[in-house]
C-alpha positions as CSV (number, residue, x, y, z in Angstrom):
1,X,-38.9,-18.5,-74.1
2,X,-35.7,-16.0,-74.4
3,X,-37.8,-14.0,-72.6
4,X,-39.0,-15.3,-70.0
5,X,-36.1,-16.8,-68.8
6,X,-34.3,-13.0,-69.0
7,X,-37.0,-12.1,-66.9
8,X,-36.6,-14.9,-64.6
9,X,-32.6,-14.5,-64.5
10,X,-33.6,-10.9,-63.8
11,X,-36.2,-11.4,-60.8
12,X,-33.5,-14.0,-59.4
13,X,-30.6,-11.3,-59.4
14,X,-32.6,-8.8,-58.0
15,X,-33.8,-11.2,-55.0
16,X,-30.1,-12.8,-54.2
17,X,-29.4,-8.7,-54.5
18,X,-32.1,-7.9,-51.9
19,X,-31.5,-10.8,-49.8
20,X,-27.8,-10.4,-49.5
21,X,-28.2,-6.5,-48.7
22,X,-30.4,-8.4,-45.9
23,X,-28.1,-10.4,-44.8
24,X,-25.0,-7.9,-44.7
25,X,-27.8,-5.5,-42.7
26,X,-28.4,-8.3,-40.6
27,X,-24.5,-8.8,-39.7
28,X,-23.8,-5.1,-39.3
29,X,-26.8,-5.0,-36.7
30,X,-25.4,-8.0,-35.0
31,X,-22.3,-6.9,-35.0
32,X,-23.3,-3.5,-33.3
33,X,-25.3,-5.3,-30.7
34,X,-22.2,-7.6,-29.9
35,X,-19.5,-4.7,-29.4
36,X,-20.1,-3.8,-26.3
37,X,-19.8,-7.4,-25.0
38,X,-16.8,-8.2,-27.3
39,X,-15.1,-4.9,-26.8
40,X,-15.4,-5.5,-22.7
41,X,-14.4,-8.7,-22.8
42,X,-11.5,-7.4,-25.0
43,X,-10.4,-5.1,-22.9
44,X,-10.7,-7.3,-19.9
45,X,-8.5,-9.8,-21.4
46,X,-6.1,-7.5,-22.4
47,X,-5.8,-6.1,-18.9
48,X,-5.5,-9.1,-17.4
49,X,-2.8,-10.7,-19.4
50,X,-0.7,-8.0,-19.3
51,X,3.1,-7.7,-18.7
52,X,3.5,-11.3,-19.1
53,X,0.2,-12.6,-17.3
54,X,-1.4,-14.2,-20.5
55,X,1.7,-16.2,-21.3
56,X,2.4,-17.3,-17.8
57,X,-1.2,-18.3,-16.9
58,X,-1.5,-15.7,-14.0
59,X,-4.3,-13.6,-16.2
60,X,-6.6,-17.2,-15.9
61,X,-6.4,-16.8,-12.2
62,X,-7.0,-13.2,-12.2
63,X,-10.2,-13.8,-14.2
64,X,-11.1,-16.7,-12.2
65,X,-10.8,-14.9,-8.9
66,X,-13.1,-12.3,-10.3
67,X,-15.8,-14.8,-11.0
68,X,-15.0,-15.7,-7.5
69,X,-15.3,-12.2,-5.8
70,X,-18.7,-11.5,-7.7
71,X,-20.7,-14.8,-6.6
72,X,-19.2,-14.5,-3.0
73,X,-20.7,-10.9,-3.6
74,X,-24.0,-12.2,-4.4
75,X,-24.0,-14.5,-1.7
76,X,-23.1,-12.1,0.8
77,X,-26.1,-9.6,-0.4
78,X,-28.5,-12.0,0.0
79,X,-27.0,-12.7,3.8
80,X,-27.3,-9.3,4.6
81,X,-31.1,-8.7,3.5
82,X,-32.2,-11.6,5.5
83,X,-30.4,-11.8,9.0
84,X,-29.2,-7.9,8.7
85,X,-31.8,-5.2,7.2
86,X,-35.2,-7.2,7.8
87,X,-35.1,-7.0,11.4
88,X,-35.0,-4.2,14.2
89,X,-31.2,-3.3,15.8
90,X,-32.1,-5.6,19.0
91,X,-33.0,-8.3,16.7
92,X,-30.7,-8.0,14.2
93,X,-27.6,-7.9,17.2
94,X,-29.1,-11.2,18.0
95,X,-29.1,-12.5,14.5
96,X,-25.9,-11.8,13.9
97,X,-24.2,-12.9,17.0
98,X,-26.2,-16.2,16.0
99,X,-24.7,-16.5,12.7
100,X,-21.3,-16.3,14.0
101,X,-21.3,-18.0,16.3
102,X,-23.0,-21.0,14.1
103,X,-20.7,-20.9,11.4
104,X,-17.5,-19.4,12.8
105,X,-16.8,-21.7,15.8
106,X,-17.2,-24.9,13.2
107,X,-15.1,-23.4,10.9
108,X,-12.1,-22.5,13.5
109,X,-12.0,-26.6,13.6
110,X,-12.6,-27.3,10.2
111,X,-10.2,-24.8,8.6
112,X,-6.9,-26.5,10.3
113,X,-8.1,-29.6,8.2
114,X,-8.2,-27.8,4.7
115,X,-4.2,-27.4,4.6
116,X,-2.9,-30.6,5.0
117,X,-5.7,-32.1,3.0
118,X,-4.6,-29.8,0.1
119,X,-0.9,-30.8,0.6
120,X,-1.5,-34.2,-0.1
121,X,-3.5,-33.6,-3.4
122,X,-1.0,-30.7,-5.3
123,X,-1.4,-32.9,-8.3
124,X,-5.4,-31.6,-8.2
125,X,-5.4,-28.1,-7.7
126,X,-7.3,-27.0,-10.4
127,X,-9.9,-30.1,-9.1
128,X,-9.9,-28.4,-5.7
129,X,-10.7,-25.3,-7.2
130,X,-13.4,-26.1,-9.3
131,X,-14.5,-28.3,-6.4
132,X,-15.0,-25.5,-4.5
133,X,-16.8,-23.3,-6.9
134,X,-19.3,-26.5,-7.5
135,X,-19.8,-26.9,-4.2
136,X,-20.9,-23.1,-3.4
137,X,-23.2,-22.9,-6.7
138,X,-25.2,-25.7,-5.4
139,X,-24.9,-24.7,-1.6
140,X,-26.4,-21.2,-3.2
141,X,-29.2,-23.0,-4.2
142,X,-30.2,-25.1,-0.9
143,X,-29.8,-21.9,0.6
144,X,-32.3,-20.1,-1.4
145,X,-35.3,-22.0,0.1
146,X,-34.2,-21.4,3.5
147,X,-32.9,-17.0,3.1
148,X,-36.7,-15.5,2.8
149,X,-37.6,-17.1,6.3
150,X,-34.1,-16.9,8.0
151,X,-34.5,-20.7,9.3
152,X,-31.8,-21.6,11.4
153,X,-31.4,-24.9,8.7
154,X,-29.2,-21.5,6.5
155,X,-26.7,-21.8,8.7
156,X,-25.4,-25.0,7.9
157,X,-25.4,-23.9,4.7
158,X,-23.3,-20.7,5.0
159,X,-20.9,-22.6,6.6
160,X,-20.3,-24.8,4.1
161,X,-20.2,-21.9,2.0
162,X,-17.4,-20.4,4.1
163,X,-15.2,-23.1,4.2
164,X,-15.4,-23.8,0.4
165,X,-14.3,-19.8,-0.2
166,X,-11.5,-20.2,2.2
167,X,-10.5,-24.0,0.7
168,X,-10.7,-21.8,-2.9
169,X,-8.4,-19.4,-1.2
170,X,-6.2,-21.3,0.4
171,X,-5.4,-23.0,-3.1
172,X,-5.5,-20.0,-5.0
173,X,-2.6,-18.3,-3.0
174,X,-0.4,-21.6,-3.3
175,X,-0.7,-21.3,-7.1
176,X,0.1,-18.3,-7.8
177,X,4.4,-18.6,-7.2
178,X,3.7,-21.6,-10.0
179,X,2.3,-18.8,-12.1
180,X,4.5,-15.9,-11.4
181,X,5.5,-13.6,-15.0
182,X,9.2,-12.8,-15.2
183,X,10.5,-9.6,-13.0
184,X,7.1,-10.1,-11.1
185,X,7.2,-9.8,-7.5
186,X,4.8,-12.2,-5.6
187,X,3.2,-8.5,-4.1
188,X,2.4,-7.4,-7.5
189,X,0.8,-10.8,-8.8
190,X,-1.2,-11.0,-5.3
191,X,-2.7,-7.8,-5.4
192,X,-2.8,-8.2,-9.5
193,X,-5.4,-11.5,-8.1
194,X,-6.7,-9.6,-4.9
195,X,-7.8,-6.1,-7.1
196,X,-9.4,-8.2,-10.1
197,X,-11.8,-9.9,-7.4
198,X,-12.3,-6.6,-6.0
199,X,-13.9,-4.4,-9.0
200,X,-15.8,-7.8,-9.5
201,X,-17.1,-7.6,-6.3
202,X,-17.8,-3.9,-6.6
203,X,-19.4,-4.9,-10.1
204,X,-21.4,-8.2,-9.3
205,X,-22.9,-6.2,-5.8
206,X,-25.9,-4.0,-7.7
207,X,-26.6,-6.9,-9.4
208,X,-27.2,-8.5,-6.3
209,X,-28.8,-5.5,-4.8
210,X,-31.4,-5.9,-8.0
211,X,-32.1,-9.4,-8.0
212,X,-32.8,-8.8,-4.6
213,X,-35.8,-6.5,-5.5
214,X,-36.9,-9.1,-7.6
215,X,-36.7,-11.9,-4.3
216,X,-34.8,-12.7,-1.4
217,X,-33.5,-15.6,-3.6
218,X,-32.3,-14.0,-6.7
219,X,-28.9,-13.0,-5.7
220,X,-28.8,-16.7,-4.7
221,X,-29.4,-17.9,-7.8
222,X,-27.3,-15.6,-9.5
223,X,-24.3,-16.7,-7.1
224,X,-24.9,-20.0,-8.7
225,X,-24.9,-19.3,-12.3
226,X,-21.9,-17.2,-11.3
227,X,-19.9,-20.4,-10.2
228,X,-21.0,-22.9,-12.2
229,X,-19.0,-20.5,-14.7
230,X,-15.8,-20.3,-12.7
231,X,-15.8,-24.2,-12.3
232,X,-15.8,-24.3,-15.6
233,X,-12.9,-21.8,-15.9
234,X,-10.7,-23.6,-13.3
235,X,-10.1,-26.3,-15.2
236,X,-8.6,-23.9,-18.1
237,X,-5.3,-22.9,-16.0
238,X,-2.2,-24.2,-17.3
239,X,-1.4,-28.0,-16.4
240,X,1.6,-27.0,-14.4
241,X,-0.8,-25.9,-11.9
242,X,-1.2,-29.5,-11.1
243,X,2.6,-30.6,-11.7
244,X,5.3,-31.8,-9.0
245,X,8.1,-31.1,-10.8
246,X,10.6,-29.1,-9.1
247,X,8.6,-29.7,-5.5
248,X,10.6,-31.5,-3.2
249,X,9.4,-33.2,-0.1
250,X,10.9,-30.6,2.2
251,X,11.8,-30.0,5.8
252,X,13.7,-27.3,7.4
253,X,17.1,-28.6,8.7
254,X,15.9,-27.7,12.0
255,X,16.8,-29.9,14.9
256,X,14.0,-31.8,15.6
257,X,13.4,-32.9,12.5
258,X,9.8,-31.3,12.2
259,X,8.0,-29.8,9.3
260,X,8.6,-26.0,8.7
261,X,5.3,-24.4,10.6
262,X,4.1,-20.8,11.0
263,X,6.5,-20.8,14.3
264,X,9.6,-22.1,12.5
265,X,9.8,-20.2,9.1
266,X,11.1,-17.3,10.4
267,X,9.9,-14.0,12.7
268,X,9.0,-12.5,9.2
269,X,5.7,-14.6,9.0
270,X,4.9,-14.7,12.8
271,X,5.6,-11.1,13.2
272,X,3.5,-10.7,10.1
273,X,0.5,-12.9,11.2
274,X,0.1,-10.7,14.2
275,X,-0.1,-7.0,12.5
276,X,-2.5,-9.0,10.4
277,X,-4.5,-10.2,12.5
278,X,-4.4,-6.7,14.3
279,X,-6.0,-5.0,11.1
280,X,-8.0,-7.9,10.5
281,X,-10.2,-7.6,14.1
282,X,-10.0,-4.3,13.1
283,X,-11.9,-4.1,9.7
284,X,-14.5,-6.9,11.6
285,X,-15.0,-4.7,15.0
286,X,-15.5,-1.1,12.4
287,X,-18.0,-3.5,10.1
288,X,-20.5,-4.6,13.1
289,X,-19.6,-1.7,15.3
290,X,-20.6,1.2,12.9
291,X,-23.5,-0.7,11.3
292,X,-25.2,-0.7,14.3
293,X,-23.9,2.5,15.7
294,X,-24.9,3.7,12.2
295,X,-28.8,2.9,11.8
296,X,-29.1,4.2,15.6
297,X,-26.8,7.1,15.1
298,X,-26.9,8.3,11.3
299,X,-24.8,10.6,9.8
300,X,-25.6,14.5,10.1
301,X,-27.9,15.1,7.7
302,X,-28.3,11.6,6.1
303,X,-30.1,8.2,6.6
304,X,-29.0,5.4,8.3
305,X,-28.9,3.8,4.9
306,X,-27.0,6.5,2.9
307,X,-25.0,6.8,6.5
308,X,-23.7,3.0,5.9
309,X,-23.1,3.3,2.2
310,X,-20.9,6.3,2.8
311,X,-18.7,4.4,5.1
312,X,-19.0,1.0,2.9
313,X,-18.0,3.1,0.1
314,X,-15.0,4.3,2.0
315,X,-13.9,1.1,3.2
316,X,-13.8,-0.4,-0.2
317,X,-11.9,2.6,-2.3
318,X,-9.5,2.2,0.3
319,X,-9.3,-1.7,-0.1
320,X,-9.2,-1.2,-3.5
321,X,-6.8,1.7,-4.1
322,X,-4.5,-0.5,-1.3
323,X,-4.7,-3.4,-3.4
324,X,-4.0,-1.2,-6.9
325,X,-1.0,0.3,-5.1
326,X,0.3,-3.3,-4.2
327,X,0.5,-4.0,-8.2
328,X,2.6,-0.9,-8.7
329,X,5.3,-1.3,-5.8
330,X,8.5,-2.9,-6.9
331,X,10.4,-3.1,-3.4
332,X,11.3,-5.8,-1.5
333,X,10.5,-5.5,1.6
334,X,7.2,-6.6,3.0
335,X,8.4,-6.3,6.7
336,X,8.7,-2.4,6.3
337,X,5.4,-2.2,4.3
338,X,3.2,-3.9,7.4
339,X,4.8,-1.9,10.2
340,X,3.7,1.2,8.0
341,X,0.5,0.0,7.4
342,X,0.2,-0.6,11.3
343,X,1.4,2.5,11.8
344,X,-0.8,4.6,9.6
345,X,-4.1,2.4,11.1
346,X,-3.1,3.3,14.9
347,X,-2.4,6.8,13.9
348,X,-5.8,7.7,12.1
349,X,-7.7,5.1,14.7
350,X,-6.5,7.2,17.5
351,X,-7.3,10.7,16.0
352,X,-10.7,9.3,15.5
353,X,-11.2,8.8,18.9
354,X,-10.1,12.5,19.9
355,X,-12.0,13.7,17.1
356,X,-14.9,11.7,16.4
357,X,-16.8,12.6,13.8
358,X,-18.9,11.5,10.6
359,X,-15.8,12.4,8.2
360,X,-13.2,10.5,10.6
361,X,-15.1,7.2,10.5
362,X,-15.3,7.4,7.2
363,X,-11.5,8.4,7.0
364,X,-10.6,5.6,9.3
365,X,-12.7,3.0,7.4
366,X,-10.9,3.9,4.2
367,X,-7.5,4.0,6.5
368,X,-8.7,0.2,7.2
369,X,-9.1,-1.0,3.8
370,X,-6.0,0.3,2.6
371,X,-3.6,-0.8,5.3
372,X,-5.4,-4.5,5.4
373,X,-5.0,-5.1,2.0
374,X,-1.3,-4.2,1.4
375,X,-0.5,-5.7,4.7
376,X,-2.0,-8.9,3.6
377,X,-0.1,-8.9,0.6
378,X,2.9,-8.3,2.0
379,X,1.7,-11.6,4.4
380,X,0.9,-13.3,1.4
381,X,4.8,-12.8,-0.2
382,X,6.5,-13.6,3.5
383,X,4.6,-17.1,3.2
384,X,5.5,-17.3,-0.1
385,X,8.9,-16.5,0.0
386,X,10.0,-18.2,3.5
387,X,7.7,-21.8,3.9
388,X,8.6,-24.4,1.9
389,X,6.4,-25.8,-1.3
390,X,4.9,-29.1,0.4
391,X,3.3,-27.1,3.4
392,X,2.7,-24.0,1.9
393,X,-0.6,-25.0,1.2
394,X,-0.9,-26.1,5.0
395,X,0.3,-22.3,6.4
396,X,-2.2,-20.5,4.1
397,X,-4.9,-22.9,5.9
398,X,-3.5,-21.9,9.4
399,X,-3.1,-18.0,8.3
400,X,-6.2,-17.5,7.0
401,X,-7.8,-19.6,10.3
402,X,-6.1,-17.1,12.5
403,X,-7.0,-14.2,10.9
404,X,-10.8,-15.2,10.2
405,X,-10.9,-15.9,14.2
406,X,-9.6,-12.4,14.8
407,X,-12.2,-10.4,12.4
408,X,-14.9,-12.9,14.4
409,X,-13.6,-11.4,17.4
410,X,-13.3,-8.2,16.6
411,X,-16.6,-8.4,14.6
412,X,-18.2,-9.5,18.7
413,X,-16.8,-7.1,20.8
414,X,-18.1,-4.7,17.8
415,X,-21.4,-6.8,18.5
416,X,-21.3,-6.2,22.1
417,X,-20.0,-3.0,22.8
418,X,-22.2,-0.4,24.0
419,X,-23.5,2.2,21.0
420,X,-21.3,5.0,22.2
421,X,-18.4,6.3,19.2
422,X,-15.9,8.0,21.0
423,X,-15.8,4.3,22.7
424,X,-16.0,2.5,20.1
425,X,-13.1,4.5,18.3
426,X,-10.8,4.2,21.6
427,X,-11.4,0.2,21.3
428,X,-10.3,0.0,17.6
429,X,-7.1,2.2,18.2
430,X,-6.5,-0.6,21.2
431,X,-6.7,-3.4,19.1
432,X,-3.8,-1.5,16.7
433,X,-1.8,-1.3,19.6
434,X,-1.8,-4.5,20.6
435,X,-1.0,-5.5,17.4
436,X,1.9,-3.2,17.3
437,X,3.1,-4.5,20.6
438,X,3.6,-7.8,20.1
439,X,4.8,-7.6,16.2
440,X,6.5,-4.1,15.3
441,X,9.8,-5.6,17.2
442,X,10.0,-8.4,15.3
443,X,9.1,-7.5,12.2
444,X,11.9,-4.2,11.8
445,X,14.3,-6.8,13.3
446,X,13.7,-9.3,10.5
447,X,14.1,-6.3,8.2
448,X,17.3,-4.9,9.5
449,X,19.1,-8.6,9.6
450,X,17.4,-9.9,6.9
451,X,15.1,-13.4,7.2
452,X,17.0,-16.6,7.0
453,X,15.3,-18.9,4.4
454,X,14.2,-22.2,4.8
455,X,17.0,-24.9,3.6
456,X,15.3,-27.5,1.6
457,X,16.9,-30.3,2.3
């Protein structure tokens, strides 16, 4: 009996032995499979919260406006394969025109209302946010039955798309003074934001691309998953997101009595709207001018397909390394920084109309990216800085309205214009200049005298 039971005692140590050697092998594979994923998310996170981001809540919004650059991404991709790269040039100018003209004329009347519908809700800005993440994931969806056949019934839905982005943006940019780290300037946080959705974008787009392959729908789909995630995620900013305190209801001691608008804030912000909105018809006349002028016209030596990446490429390193150099910057002085950027645009617009060449329109599409983003940050700060908490949310509206109605604009005469570059070229440095006309003035006036501040009363 002694035995037996030794025996047994010994068959049962060797088995937990066995089966625990199983289980620790089991763990250390897991472990190994995880790593990747836990390292990168690691290392996202640490990025992220950086310099004071994680204890302030700004590295939550950063992540959460990734999420929101790569399912806008995903959105956009499968836009482009349906009323863009299916079709000939002819058909696809026409297609085009179409879906401007369908969703951007509702949206110049529907954006005004986004503003002060947001100001009288601050104590629901994380709702609003989420809001408008649920709304696109299941606008994605009703749009997937409609993208393989290009039915007019997609419109609707890209519109709805488009003013839930720009509600999510309009929101996002009102939060983030509430979130601002100590010795943070509001440049550095914007384009801290602005870059994080960025290298999302530039991540979630071959995903797109591939679940293209797969169907016109996939990317769709995947733009849903995408934000069902970041409404989710909205709801984990800090509650002082959603508080008053310290808001006043405010009005410049001006003397009619009125509300602070974008006329009565200050040159700063007028001034600033108008370079912006120079660079902004800019980057939409170069986007619809050279993608036409691009499948017609290829690059020496290349396809019309590789001829497009090149200069998509461009345009977004320079977007990108804009945006990085915005986090970096510690001056003051946003006013300077736009008439630079202006400056620099018209300069490299107008040697690519003496010069026209493959390398310039990719130089000048880079040039594009770059100045728009720090100039928009520096638009970002002057709003900011100079309008008053209980409209803020009310100027980003009109802002972004005027500046989505100039890249429409820019993005028709780009539409309409005839297929000719050194045209083409001359037209973009004439929209710089206009811009520089009626906003250079102003804007190194404000800098030289300083801007007067809004008193709160």
């Amino acid at each position: 009996m002694g035995h037996y039971g030794g025996v047994a005692t010994a068959r049962s140590s060797g088995s937990s032995d066995g089966s625990g050697r199983l289980g620790k092998a089991g763990r250390a594979v897991g472990r190994a499979l995880h790593l990747p994923f836990t390292g990168t998310a690691r290392s996202i996170r640490k990025a992220t919260h950086a310099h004071g981001a994680g204890e302030s809540g700004l590295g939550k919004l950063i992540e959460l406006h990734a999420v929101n650059g790569a399912g806008d991404v995903m959105i956009t991709v499968a836009l482009a394969s349906t009323v863009f790269f299916s079709v000939p040039t002819d058909q696809a100018r026409g297609r085009v025109a179409l879906y401007l003209a369908i969703t951007m004329a509702p949206f110049t009347l529907l954006a005004p209302v986004i503003g002060p519908l947001l100001d009288r809700m601050p104590h629901g800005r994380r709702a609003a946010m989420a809001g408008a993440m649920l709304a696109r994931a299941l606008l994605a969806v009703t749009m997937s039955g409609a993208v393989a056949t290009g039915g007019l019934e997609l419109y609707p839905a890209a519109l709805g798309v488009l003013v839930a982005s720009k509600a999510y943006g309009v929101v996002r940019s009102a939060v983030v003074p509430r979130l601002l780290p100590p010795r943070f300037s509001l440049v550095k946080a914007n384009s801290r934001v602005t870059l994080a959705g960025l290298l999302a974008t530039g991540a979630a787009a071959p995903i797109g691309a591939g679940l293209s392959r797969i169907g016109p729908e996939w990317p769709l789909y995947g733009a849903c998953c995408v934000f069902m995630g970041g409404t989710f995620l909205a709801f984990t900013l800090p509650a002082k997101v959603d508080s008053a305190k310290g808001e006043t209801k405010a009005r410049l001691s001006d003397r009619g009595g009125q509300k602070p608008s974008l006329r009565t804030v200050g040159v700063s912000v007028q001034s600033g709207l108008y370079a912006n909105a120079a660079l902004r018809a800019l980057s939409g006349f170069l986007i619809f001018f050279l993608a036409f002028l691009l499948r017609e016209h290829p690059l020496s030596g290349q396809s019309a397909a590789v001829s497009l990446g090149i200069v998509g490429v461009s345009a977004g390193v320079g977007n990108a390394l804009g945006t990085a150099v915005g986090s970096l910057l510690k001056a003051r002085g946003p006013e300077v920084l736009i008439v630079t950027m202006l400056t620099i645009a018209l300069g490299v617009a107008v040697l690519s109309a003496a010069f026209f060449s493959g390398v310039m329109v990719a130089v000048l599409g880079a040039t594009a990216g770059l100045t728009q983003a720090l100039a928009k940050l520096s638009l970002d700060a002057m709003i900011q800085r100079d309008v008053p908490e209980e409209v803020r949310t009310s100027a980003f509206a009109r802002s972004e309205t005027l500046l989505q109605v100039a890249w429409v604009l820019g993005g028709a005469i780009g539409i309409a214009l005839p297929l000719n570059g050194l045209l083409g070229m001359s037209v973009a440095a004439s929209l710089l200049a206009l811009g520089a006309a009626v906003s250079v003035r102003g804007l190194l006036g404000a800098a030289r005298h300083g801007t007067p501040h809004p008193r709160v009363a």
